[in-house]
KOLTORTI-970913 format. One record per residue (C-alpha): residue in one letter; x, y, z. Coordinates in steps of 0.5 Angstrom, whole numbers, plus 2048, in hexadecimal, padded with zeros to 3 digits. Example, Ala and Ser with C-alpha at 12.3 -4.5 7.8 and 13.67 -1.06 7.14 Angstrom:
BEGIN
a8197F7810
s81B7FE80E
***
This chain:
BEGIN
x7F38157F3
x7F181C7F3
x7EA81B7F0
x7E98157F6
x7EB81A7FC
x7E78207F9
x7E281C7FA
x7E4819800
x7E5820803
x7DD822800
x7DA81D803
x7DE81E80A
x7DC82580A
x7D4823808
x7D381E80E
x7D7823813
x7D1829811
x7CC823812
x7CE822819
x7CE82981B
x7C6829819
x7C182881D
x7BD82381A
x7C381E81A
x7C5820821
x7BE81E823
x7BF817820
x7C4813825
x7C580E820
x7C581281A
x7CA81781E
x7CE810820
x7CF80E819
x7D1814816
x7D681581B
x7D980E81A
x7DA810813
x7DC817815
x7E2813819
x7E380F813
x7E581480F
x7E8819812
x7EF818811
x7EF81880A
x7EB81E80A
x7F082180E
x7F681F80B
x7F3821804
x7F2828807
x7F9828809
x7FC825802
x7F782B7FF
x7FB831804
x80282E803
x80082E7FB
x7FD8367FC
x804837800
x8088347FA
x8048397F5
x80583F7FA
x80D83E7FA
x80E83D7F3
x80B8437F0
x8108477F5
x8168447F3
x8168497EC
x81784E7F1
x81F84D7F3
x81E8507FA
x81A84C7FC
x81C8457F8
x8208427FD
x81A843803
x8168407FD
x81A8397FC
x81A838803
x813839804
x8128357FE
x8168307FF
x81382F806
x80C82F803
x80E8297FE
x810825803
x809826807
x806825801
x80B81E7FF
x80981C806
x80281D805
x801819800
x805813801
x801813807
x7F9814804
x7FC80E800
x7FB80A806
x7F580C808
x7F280B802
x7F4803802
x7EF7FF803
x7EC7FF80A
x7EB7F780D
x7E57F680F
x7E57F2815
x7EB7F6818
x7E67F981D
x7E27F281F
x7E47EE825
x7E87E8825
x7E87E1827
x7F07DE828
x7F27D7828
x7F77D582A
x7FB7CD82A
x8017CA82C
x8057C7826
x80C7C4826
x80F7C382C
x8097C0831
x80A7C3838
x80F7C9836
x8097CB830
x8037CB836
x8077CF83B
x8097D3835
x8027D4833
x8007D6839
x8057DC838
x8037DF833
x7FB7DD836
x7FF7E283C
x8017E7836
x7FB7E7832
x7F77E8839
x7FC7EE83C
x7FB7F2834
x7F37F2835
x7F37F483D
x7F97FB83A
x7F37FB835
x7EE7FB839
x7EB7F5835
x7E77F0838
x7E97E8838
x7E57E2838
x7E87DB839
x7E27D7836
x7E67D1836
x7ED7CE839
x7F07C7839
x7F67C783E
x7FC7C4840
x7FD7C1847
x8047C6847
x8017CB845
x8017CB83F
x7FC7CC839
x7FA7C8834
x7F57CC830
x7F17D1832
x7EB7D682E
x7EA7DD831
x7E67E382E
x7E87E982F
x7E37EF82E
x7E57F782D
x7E67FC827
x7EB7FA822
x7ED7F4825
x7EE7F081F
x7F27F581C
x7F77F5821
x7F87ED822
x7F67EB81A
x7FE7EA819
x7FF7E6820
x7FC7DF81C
x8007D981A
x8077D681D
x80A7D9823
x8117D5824
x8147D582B
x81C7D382C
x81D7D2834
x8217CD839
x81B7CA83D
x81B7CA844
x81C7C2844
x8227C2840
x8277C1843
x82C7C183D
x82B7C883C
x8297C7835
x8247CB831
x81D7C982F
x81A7CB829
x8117CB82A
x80C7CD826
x8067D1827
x7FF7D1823
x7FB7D8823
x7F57DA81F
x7F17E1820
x7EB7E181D
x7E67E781C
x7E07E5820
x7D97E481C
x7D27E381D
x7CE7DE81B
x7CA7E3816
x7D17E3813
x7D27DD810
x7CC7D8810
x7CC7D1812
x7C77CC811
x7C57C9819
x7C47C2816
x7CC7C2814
x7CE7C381C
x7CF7BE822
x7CD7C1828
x7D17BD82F
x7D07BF836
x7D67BD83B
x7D97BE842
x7DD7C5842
x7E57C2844
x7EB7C6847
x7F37C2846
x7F37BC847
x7EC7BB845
x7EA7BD84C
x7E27BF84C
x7E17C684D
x7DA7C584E
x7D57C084E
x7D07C1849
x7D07C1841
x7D17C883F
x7D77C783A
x7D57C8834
x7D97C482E
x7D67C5826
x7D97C1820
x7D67C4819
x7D57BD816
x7D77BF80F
x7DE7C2811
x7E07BE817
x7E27C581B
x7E17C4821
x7DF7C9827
x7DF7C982F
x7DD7CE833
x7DE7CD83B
x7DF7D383E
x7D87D683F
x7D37D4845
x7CD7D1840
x7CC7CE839
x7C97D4837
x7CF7D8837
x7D47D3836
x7CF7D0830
x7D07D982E
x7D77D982F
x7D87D282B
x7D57D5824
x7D87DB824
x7DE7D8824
x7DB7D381E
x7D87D781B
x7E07DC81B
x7E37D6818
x7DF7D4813
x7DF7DA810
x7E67DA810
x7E87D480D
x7E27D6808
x7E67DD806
x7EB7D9805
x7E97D5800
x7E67DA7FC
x7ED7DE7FD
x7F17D87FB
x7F07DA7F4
x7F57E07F7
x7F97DE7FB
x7FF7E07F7
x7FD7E77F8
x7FD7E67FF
x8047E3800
x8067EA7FD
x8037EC804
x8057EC80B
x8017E8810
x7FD7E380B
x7FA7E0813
x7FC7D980F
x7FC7D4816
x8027D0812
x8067D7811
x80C7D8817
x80C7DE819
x8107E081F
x8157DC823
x8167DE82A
x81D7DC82C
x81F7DD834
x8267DB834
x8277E1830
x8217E5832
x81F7E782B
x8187E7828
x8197E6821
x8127E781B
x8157E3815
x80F7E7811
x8137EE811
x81A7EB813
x81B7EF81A
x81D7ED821
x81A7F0827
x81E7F182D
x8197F3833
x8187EB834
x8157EC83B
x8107F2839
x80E7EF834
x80C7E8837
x8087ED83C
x8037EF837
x8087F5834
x8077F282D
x8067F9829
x80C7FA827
x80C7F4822
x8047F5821
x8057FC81D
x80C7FA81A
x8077F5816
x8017F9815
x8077FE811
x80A7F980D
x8037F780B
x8017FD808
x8087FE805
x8067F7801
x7FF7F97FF
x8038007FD
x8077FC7F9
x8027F87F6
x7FD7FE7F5
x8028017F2
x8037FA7ED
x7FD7FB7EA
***
């Protein structure tokens, strides 16, 4: 590990004298790129300077303590700078862990109602709300590209795309099955219903970034509808496209003109038919993704949102969440960065396995 962050540290110096020179402040792009990776690189830099210092410390401290009145002052200086210098470097072994390349992408989110029928497309709707009041904290942009709704208000399926930096990074563990444990409105009993809620986060691509043949899609246009199937306007601007190979179907309703909905429609297949094809190539290591927390498996329960108790439970690290309210207002960090620390805990592991 040493060797690899020498060499991080050097390269870090050598971009940051680059940028100080004229030629390259001169070259916008070549500056813009340079100073991305100068970001990039520079908590590894500066904590490896800080392990080195932590270390020259150590060193200084032992070589005191052969004088014996100085011996007590060295072993707490030494002392001091080996719990640094332990901190340093548990903490380098995370930042050296490899990096997932589409964490800084945008995202497409659906969302489905399952088990529960009208209970499941209101609860929907709520986390539709969550996942909405997260972005605006965030300041990231939200874009419904398609909804289907219920005539109570509910939604039945909705696709979104949300567009800003790191996003993907943030939202990548809300995929699979969100459970809600509540009393509906209509029951007169007072007995708990339990529904299901799909949700899929996808990171957004381009068509450059998985090639489809246009002979394998089927183009539809269709009136845009609102609840109830209610027109919303009285021309054929929806957009849906099937890719005839797979069957995956996608609408897109939300824009003015076809022109924008056909865009927003194949961005959104063209997200799911990567996803589905990196699945089949991973399948062959799917053992050494349950190791992992957040496999995004559609199929995987992941959260159970109980109101009678107002507890939110994540199954994957086995922890309640008490700020129920908060959290269905959009306030969902707390639970987000519990599971990105146990993730990297599990590539800890795995990278310490191998």
């Amino acid at each position: 590990m040493h060797e690899k962050l020498a060499a991080i540290a050097e390269k870090y110096e050598a971009i940051t004298e680059k940028l100080q020179t004229p030629d390259v402040y001169s070259d916008p792009a070549r500056y813009a790129r340079l100073s991305r990776e100068q970001k990039e690189l520079a908590p590894v830099a500066e904590a490896y300077r800080s392990l080195l210092r932590f270390r020259a410390e150590m060193e200084s401290a032992r070589a005191l303590a052969d004088d014996p009145e100085l011996r007590e002052l060295a072993r707490e200086e030494y002392d001091a700078a080996r719990a640094g210098a332990e901190r340093l470097e548990a903490e380098l072994k995370t930042l050296l862990l490899p990096r997932d390349p589409d964490d800084d992408r945008s995202v497409i989110i659906e969302i489905r109602g399952g088990a529960g029928g009208e209970e499941a497309a209101l609860f929907a709707h709520s986390l539709f709300r969550m996942y909405t009041m997260y972005a605006e904290s965030r300041r990231w942009k939200v874009d419904v590209a398609n909804i289907n709704e219920t005539e109570l208000g509910g939604i039945k399926e909705i696709s979104f795309i949300v567009e800003g930096k790191g996003v993907y990074g943030r939202l990548k563990f809300e995929s699979g099955v969100h459970r809600v444990q509540r009393v509906p409105d209509t029951e007169s009993s007072g007995r708990i219903h339990t529904s299901t809620v799909t949700v899929a986060v996808l990171p957004e691509r381009d068509e450059a970034d998985f090639a489809i043949n246009p002979a394998d899609l089927q183009i539809d246009t269709f009136r845009s509808s609102g609840a109830g199937g209610q027109h919303v306007n009285k021309t054929e601007s929806a957009i849906r496209v099937t890719h005839l190979p797979t069957g995956t179907v996608v609408e897109c309703q939300d824009e003015r003109s076809q022109r924008q909905n056909r865009e927003r429609a194949m961005k959104i297949l063209v997200s799911r038919l990567y996803e589905e094809d990196r699945r089949r190539r991973t399948a062959e290591v799917a053992a050494e993704r349950l190791r992992q927390v957040g496999t995004g498996d559609r199929s995987e329960r992941i959260r159970t949102y109980n109101y009678p108790q107002n507890r939110i439970t994540d199954h994957r690290i086995s922890t309640n969440f008490s700020k129920f309210d908060q959290i269905l207002n959009g306030a969902i960090d707390e639970i987000i960065d519990a599971l990105t620390m146990a993730d990297r805990a599990a590539k800890l592991e795995a990278a310490g396995a191998e």
